[in-house]
Biopython code that builds the backbone (N, CA, C, O; Angstrom):
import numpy as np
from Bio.PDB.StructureBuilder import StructureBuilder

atoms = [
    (1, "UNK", "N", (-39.399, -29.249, -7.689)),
    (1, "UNK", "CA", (-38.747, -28.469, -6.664)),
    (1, "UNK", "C", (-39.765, -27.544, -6.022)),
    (1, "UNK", "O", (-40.570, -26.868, -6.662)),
    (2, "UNK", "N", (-39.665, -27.574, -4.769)),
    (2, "UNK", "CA", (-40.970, -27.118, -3.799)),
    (2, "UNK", "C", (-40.438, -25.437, -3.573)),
    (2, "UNK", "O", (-39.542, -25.407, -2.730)),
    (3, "UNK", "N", (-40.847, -23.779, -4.236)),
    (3, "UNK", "CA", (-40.358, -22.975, -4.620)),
    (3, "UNK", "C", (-40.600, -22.216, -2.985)),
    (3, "UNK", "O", (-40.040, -21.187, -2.606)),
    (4, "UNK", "N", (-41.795, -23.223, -2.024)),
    (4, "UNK", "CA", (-42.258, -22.282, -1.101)),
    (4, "UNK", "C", (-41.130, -22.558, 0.426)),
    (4, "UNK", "O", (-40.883, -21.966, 1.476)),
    (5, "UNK", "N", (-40.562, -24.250, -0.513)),
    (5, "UNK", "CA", (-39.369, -23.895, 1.022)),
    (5, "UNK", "C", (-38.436, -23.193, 0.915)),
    (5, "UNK", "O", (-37.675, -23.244, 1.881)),
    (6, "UNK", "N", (-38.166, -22.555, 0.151)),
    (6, "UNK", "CA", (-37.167, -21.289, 0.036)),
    (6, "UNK", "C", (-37.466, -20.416, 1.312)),
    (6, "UNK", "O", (-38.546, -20.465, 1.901)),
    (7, "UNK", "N", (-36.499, -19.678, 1.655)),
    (7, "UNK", "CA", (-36.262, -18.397, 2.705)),
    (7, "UNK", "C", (-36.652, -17.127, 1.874)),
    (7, "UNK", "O", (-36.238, -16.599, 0.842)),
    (8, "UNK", "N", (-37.748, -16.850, 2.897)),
    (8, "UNK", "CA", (-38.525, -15.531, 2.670)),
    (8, "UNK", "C", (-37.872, -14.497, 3.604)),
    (8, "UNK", "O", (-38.371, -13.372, 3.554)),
    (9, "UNK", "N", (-36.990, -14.657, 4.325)),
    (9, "UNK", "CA", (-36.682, -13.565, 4.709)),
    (9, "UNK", "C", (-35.625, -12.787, 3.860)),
    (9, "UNK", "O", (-34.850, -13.264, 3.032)),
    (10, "UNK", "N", (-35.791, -11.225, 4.324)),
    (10, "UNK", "CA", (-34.911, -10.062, 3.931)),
    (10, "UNK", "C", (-33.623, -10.626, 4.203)),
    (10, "UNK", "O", (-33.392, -11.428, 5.109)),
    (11, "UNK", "N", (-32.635, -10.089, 3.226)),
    (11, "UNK", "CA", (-31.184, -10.096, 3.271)),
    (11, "UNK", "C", (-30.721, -9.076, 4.187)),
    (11, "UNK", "O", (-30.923, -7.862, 4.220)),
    (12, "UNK", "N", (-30.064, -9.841, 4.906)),
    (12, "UNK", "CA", (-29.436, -9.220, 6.370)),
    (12, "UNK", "C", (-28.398, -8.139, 5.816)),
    (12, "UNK", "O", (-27.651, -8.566, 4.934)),
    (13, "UNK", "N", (-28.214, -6.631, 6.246)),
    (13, "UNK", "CA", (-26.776, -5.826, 5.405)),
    (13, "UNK", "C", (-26.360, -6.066, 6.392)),
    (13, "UNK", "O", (-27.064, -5.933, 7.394)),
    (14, "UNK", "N", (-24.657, -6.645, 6.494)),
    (14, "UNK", "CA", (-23.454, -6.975, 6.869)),
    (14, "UNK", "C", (-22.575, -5.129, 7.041)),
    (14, "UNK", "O", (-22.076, -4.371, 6.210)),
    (15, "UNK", "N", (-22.766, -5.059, 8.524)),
    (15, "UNK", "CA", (-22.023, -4.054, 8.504)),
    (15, "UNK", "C", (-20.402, -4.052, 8.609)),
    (15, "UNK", "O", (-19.793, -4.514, 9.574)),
    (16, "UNK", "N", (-19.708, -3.375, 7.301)),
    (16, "UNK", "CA", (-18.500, -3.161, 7.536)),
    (16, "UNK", "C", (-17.470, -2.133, 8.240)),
    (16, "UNK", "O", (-17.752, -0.946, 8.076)),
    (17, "UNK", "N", (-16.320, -2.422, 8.999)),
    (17, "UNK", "CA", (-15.757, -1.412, 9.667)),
    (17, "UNK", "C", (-15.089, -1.320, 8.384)),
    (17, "UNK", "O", (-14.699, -2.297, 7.745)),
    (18, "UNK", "N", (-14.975, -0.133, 8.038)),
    (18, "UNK", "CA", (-14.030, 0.626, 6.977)),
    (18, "UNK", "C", (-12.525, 0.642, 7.440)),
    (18, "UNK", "O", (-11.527, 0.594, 6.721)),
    (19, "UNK", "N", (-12.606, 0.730, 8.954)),
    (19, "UNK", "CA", (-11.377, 0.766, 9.141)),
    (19, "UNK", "C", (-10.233, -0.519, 9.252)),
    (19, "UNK", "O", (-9.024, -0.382, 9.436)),
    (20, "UNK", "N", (-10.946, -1.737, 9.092)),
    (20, "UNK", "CA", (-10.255, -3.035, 8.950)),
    (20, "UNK", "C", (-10.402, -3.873, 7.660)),
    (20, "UNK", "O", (-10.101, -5.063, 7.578)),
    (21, "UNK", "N", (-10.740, -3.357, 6.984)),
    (21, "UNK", "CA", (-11.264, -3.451, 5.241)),
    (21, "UNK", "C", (-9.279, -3.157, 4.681)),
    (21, "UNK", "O", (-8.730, -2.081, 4.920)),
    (22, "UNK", "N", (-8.828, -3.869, 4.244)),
    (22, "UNK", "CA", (-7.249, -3.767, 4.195)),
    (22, "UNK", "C", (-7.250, -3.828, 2.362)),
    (22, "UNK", "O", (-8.070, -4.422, 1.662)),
    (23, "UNK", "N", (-6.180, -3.095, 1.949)),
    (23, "UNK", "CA", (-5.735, -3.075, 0.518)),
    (23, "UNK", "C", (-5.264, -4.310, 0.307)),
    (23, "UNK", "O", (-4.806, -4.835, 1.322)),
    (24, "UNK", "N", (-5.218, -5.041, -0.815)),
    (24, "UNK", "CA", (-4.512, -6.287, -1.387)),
    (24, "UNK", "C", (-3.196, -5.996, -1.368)),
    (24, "UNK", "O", (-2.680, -4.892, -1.541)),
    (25, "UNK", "N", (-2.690, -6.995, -1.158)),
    (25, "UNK", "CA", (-1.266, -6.890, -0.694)),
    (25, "UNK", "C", (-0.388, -6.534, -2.038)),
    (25, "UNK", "O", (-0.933, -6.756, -3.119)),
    (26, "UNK", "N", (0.698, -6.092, -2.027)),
    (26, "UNK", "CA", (1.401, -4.934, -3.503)),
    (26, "UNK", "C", (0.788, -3.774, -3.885)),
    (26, "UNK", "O", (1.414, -2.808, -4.321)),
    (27, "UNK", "N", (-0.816, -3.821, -3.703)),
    (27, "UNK", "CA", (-1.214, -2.882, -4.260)),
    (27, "UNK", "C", (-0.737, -1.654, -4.156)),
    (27, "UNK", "O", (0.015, -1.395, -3.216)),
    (28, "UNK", "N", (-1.106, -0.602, -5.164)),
    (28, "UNK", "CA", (-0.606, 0.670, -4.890)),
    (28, "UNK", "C", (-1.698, 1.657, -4.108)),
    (28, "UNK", "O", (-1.600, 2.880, -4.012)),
    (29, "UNK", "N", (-2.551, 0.988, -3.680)),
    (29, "UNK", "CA", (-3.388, 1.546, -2.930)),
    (29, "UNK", "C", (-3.546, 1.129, -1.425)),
    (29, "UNK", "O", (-4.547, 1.216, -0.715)),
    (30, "UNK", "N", (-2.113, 0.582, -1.081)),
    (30, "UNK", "CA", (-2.048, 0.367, -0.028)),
    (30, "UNK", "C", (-1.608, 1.455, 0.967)),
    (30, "UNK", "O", (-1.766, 1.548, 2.185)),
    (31, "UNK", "N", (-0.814, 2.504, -0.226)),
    (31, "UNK", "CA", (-0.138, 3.949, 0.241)),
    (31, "UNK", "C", (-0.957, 4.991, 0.381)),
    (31, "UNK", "O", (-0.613, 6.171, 0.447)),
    (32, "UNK", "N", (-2.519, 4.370, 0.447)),
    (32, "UNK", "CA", (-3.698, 5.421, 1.187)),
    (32, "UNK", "C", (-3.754, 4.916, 2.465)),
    (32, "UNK", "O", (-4.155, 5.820, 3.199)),
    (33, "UNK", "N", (-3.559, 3.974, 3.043)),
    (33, "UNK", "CA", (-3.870, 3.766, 4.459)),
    (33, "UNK", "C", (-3.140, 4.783, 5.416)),
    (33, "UNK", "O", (-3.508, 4.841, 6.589)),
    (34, "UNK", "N", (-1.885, 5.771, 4.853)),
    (34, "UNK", "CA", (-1.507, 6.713, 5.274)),
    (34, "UNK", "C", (-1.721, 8.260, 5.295)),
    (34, "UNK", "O", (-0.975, 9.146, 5.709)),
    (35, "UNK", "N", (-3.161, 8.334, 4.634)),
    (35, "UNK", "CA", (-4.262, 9.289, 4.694)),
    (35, "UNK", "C", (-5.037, 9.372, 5.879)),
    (35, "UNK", "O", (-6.004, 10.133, 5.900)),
    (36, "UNK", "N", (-4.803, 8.837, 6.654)),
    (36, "UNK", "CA", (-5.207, 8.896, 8.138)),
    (36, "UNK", "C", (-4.508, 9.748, 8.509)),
    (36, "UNK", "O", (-5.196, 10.625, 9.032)),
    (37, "UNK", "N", (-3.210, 10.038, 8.527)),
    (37, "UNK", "CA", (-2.211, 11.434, 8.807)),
    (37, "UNK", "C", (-2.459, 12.785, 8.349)),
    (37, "UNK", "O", (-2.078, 13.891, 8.732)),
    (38, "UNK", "N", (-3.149, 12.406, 7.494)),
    (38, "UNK", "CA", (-3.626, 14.011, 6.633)),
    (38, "UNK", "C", (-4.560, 15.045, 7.339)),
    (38, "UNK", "O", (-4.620, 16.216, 6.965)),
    (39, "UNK", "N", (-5.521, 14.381, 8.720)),
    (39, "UNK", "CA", (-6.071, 15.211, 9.322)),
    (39, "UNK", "C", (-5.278, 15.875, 9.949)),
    (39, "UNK", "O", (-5.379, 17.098, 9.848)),
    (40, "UNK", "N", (-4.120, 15.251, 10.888)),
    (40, "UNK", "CA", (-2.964, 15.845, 12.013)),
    (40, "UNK", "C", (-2.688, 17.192, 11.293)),
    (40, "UNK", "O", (-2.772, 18.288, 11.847)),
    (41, "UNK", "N", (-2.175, 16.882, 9.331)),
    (41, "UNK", "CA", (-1.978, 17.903, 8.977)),
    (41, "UNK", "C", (-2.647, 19.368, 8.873)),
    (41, "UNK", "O", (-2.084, 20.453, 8.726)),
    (42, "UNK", "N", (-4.140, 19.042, 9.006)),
    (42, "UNK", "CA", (-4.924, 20.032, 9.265)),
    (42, "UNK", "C", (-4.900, 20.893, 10.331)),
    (42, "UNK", "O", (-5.087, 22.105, 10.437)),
    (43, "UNK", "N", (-4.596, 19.902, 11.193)),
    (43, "UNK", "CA", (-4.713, 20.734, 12.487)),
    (43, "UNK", "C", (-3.336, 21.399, 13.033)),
    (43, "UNK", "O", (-2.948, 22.514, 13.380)),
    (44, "UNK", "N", (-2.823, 20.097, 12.913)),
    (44, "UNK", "CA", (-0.756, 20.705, 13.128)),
    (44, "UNK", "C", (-0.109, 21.463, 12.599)),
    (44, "UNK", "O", (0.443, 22.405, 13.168)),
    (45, "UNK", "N", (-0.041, 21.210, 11.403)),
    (45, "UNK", "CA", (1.028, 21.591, 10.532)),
    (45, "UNK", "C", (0.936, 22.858, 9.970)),
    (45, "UNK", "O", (-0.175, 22.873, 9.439)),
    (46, "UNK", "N", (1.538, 24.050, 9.766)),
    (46, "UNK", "CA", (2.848, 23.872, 9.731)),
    (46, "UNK", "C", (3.488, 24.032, 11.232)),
    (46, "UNK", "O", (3.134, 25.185, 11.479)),
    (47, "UNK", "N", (4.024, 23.704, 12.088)),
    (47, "UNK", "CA", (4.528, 23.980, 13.468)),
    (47, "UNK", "C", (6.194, 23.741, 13.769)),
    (47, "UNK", "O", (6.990, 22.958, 13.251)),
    (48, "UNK", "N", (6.349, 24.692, 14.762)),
    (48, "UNK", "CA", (8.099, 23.889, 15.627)),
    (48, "UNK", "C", (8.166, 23.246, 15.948)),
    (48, "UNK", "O", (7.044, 23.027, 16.406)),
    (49, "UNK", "N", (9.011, 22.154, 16.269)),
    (49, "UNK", "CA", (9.590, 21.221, 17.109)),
    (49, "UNK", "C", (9.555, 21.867, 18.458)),
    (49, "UNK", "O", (10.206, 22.831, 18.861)),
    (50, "UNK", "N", (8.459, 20.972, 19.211)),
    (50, "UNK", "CA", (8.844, 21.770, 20.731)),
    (50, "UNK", "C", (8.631, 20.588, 21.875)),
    (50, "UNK", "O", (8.827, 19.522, 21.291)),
    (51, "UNK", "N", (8.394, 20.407, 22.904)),
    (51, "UNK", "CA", (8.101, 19.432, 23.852)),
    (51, "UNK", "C", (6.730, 19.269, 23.719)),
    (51, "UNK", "O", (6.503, 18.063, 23.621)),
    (52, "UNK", "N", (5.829, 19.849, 23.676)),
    (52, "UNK", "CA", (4.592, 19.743, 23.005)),
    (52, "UNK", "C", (4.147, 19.125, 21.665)),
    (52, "UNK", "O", (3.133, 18.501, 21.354)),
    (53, "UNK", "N", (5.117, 19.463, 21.053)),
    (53, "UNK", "CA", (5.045, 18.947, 19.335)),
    (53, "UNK", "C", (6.016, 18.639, 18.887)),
    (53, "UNK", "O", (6.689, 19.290, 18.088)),
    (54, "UNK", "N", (6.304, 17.318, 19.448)),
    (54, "UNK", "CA", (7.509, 16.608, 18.851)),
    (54, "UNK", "C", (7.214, 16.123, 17.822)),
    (54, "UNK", "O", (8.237, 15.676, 17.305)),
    (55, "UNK", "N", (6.117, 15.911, 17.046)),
    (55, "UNK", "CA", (6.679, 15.362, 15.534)),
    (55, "UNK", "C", (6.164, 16.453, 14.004)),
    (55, "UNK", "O", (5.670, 16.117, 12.927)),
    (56, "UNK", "N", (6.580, 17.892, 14.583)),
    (56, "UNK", "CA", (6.354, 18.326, 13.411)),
    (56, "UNK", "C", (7.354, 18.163, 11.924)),
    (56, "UNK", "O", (7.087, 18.540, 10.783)),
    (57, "UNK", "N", (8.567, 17.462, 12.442)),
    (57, "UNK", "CA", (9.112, 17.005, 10.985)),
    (57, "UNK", "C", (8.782, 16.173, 10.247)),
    (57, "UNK", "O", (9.378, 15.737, 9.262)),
    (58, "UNK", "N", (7.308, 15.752, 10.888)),
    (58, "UNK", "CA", (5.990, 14.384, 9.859)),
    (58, "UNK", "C", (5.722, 15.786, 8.858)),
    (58, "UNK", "O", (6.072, 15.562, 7.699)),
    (59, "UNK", "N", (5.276, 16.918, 9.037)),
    (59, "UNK", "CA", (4.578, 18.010, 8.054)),
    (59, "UNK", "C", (5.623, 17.972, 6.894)),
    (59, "UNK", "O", (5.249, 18.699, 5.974)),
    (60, "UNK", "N", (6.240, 17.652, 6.766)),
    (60, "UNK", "CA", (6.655, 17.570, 5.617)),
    (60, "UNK", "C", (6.085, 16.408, 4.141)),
    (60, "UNK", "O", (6.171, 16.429, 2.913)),
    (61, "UNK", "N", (5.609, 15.663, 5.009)),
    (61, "UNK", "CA", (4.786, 14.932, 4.093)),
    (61, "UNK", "C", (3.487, 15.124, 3.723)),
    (61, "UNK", "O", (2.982, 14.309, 2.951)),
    (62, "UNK", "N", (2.499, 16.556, 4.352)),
    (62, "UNK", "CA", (1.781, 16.971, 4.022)),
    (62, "UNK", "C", (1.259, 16.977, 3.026)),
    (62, "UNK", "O", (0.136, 16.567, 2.732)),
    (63, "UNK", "N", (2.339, 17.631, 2.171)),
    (63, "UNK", "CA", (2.062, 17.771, 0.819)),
    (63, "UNK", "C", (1.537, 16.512, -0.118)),
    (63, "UNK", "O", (0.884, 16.768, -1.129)),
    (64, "UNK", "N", (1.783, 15.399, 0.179)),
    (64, "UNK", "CA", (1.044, 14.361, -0.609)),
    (64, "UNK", "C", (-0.421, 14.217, -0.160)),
    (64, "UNK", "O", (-1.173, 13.439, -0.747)),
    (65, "UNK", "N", (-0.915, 15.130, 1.108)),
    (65, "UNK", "CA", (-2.498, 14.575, 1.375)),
    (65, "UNK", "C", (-3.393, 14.780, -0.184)),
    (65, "UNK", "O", (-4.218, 13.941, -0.548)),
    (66, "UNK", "N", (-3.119, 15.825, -0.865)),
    (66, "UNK", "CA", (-3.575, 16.073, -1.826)),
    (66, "UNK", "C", (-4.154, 14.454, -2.546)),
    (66, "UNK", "O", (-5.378, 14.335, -2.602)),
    (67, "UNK", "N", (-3.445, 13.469, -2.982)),
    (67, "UNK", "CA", (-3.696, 12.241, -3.887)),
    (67, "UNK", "C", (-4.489, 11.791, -2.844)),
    (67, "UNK", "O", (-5.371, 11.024, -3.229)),
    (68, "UNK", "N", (-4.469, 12.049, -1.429)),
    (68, "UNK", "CA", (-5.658, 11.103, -0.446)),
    (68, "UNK", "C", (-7.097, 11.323, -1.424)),
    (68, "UNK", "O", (-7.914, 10.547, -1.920)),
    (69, "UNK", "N", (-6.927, 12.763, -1.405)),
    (69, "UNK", "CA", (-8.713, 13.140, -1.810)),
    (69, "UNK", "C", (-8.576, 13.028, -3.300)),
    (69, "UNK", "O", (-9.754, 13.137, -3.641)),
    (70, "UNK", "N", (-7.916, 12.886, -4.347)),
    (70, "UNK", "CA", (-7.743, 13.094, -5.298)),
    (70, "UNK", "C", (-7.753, 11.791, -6.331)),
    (70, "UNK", "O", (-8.133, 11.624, -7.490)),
    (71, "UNK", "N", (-7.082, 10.873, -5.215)),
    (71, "UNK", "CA", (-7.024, 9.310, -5.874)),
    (71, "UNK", "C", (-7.769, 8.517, -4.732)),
    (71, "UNK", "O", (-8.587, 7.681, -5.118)),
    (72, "UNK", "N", (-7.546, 8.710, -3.055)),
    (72, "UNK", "CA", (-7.951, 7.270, -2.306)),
    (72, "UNK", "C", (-9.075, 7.161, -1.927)),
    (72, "UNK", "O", (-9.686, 6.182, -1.497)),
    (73, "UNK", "N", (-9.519, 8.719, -2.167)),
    (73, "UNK", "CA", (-11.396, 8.828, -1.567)),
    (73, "UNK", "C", (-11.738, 8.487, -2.421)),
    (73, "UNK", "O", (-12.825, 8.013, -2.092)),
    (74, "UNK", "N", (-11.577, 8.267, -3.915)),
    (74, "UNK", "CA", (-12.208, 8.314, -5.096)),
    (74, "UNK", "C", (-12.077, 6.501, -6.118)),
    (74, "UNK", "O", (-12.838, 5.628, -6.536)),
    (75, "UNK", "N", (-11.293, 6.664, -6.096)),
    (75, "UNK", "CA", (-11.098, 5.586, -6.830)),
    (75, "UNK", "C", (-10.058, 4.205, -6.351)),
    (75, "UNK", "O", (-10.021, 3.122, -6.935)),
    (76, "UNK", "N", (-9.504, 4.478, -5.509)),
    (76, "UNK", "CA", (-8.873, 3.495, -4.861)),
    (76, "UNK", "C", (-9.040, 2.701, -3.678)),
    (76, "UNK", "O", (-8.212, 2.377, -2.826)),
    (77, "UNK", "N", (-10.367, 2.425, -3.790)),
    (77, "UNK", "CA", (-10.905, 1.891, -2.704)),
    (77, "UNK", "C", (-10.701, 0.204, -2.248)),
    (77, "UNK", "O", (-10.869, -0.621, -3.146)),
    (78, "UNK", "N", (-10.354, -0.274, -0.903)),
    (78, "UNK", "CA", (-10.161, -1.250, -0.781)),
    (78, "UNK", "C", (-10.934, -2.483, -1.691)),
    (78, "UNK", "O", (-12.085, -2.192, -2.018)),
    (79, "UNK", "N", (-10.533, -3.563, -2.052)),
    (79, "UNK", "CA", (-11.316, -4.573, -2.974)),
    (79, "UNK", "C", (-11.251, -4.104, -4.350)),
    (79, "UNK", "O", (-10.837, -4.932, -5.161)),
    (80, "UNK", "N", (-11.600, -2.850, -4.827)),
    (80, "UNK", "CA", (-11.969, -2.215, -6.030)),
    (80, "UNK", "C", (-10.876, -2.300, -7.312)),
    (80, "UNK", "O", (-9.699, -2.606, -7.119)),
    (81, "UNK", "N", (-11.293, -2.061, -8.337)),
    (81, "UNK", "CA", (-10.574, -2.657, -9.421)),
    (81, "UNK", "C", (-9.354, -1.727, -9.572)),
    (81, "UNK", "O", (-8.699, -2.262, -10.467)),
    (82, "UNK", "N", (-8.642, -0.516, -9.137)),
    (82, "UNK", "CA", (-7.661, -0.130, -9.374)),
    (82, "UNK", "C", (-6.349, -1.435, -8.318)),
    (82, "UNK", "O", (-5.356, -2.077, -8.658)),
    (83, "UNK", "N", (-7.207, -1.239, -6.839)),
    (83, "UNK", "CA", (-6.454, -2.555, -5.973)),
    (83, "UNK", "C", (-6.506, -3.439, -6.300)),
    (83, "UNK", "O", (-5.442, -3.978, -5.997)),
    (84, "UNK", "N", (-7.265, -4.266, -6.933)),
    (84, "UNK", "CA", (-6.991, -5.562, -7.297)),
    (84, "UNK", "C", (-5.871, -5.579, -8.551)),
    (84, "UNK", "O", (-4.866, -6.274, -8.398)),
    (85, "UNK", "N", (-6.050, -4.795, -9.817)),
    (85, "UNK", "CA", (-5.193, -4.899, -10.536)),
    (85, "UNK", "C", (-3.740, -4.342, -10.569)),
    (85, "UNK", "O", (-2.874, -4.664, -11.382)),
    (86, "UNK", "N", (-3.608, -3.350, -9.432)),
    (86, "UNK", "CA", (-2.125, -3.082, -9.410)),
    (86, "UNK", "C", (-1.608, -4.305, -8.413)),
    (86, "UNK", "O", (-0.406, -4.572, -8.407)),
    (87, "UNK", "N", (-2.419, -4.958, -7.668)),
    (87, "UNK", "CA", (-1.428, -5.833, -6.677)),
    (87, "UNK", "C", (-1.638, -6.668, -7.551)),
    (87, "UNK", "O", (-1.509, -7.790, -7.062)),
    (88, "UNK", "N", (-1.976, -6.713, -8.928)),
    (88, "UNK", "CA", (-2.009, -8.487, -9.445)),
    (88, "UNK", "C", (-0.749, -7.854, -10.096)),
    (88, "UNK", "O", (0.162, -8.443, -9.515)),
    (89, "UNK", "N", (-0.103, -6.870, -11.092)),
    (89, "UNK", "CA", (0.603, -6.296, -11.639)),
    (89, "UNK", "C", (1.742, -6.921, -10.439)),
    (89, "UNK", "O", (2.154, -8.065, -10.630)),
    (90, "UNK", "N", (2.165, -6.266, -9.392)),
    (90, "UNK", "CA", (3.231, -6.449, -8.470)),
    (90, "UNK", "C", (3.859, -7.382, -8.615)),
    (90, "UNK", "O", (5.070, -7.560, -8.744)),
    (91, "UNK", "N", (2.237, -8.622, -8.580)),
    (91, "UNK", "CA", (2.113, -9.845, -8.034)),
    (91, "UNK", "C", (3.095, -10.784, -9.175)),
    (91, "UNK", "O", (3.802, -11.789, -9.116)),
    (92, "UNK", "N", (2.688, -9.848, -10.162)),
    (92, "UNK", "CA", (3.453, -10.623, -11.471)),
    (92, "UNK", "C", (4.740, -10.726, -11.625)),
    (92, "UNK", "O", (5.401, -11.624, -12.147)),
    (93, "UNK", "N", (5.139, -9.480, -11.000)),
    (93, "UNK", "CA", (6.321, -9.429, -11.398)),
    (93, "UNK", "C", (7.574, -10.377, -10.868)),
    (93, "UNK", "O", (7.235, -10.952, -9.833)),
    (94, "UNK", "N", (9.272, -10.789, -11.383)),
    (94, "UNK", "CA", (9.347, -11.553, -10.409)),
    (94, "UNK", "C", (10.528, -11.024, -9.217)),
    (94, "UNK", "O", (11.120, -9.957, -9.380)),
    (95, "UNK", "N", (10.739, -11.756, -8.222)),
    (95, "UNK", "CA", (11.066, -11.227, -7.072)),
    (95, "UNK", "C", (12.512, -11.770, -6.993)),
    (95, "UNK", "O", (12.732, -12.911, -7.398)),
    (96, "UNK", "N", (13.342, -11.134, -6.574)),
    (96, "UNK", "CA", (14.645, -11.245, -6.340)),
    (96, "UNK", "C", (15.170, -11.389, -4.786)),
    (96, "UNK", "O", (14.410, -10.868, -3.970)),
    (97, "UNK", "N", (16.224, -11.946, -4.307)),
    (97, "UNK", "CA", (16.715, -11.919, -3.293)),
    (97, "UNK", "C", (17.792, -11.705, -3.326)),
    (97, "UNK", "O", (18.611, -12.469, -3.835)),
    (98, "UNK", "N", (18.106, -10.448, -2.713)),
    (98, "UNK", "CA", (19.714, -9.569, -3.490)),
    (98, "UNK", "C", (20.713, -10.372, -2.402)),
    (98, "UNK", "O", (21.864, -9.980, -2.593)),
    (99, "UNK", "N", (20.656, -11.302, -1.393)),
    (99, "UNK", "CA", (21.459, -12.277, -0.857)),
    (99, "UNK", "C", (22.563, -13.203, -1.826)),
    (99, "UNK", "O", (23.781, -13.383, -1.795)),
    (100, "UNK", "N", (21.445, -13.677, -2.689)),
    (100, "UNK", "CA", (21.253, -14.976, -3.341)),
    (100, "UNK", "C", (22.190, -14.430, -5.049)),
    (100, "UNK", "O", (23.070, -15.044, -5.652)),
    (101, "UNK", "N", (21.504, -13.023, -5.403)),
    (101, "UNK", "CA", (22.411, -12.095, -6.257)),
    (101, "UNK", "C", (23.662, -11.970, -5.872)),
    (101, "UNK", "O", (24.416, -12.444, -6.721)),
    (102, "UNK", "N", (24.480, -11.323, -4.506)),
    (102, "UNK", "CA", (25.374, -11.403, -4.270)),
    (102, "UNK", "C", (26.252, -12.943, -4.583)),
    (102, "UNK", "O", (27.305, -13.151, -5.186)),
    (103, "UNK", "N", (25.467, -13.703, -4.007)),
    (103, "UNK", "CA", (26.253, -14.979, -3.938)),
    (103, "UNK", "C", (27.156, -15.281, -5.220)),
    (103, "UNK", "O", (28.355, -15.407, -5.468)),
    (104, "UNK", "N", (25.530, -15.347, -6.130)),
    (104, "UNK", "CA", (26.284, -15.714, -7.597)),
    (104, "UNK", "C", (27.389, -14.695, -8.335)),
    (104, "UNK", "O", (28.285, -15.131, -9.058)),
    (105, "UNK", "N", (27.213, -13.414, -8.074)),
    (105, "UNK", "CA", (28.495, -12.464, -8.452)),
    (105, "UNK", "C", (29.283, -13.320, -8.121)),
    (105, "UNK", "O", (29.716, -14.224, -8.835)),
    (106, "UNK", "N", (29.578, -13.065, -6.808)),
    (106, "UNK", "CA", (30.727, -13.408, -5.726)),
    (106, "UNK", "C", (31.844, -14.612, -6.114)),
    (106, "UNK", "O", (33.072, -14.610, -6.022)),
    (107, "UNK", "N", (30.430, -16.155, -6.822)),
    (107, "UNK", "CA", (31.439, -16.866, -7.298)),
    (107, "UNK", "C", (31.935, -16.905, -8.811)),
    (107, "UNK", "O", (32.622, -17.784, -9.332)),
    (108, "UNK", "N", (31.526, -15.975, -9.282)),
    (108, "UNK", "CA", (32.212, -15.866, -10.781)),
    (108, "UNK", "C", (33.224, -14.340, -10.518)),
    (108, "UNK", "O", (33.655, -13.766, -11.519)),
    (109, "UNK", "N", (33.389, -14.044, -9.772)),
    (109, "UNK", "CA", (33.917, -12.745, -9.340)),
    (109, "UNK", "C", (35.448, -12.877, -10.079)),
    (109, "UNK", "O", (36.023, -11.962, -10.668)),
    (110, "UNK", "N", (35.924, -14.198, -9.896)),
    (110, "UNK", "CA", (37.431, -14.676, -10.248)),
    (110, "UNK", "C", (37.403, -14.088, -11.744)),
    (110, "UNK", "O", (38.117, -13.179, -12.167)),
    (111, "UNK", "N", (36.558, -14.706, -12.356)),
    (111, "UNK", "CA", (36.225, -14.563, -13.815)),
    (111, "UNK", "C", (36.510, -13.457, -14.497)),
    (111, "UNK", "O", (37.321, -13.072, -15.339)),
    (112, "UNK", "N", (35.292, -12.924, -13.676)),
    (112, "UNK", "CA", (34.864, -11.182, -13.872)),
    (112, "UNK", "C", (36.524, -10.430, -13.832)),
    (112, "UNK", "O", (36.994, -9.725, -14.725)),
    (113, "UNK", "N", (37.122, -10.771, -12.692)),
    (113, "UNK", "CA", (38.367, -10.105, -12.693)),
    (113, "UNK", "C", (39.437, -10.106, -13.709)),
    (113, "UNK", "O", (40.116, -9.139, -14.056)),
    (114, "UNK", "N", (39.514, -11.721, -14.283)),
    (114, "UNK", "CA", (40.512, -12.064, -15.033)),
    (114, "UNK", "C", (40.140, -11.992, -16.445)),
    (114, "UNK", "O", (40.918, -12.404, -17.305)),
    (115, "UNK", "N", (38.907, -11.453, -16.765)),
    (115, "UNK", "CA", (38.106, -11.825, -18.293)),
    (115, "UNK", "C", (38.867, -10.607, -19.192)),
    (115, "UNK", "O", (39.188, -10.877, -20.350)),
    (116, "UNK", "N", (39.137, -9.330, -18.668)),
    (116, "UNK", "CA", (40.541, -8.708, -19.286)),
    (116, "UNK", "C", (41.582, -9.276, -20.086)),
    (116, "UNK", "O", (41.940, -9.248, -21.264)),
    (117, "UNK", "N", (42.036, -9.950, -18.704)),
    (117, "UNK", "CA", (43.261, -11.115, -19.393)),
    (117, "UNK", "C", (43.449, -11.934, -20.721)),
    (117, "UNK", "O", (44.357, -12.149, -21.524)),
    (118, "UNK", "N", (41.861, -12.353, -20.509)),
    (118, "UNK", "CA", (41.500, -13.478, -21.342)),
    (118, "UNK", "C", (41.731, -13.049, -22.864)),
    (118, "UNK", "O", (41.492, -13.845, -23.772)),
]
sb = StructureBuilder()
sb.init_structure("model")
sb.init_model(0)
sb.init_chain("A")
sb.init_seg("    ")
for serial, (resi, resn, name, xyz) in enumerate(atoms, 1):
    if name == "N":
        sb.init_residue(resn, " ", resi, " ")
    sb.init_atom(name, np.array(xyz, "f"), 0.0, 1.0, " ", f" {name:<3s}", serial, name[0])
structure = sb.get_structure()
């Protein structure tokens, strides 16, 4: 094997936008992508409702910016092993369709009613 046809060039760094870098789907670190709101809170909040500032009844959720810096700057970073393993956790679990629940009540419902009787 000829070692000199190998590529001598430098490894290109791949720049990423941070801002399209997305949480795994279930994850529980998908509920940082709403740390983007936490600046408004800096600047807005606490305020009235006025024609100017129609959405100061968002400041009420202020209070969670705290876990932004506490958990999403830190350890919950897109790809990273807290996201991967809580959306595999989710992922596990199994999923219901409360349609499909109703249904089956619905036709033993007779049952259910008369099982007193019985």
């Amino acid at each position: 094997m000829d070692r000199g046809a190998q590529s001598d060039s430098p490894k290109e760094d791949v720049k990423v936008d941070d801002e399209k870098v997305e949480y795994a789907k279930g994850s529980v670190c998908g509920y940082c992508s709403y740390c983007k709101f936490c600046k408004l809170c800096e600047k807005d909040c606490p305020c009235e409702t006025s024609a100017s500032k129609p959405n100061c009844k968002m400041c009420k959720y202020c209070k969670y910016c705290n876990l932004c810096s506490a958990v999403c700057d830190t350890i919950c970073q897109p790809g990273g092993i807290l996201d991967k393993v809580s959306a595999a956790i989710v992922g596990a679990l199994p999923s219901h369709d409360p349609d499909e629940i109703n249904k089956d009540i619905d036709s033993v419902k007779e049952y259910i009613d008369r099982k007193d009787e019985l």
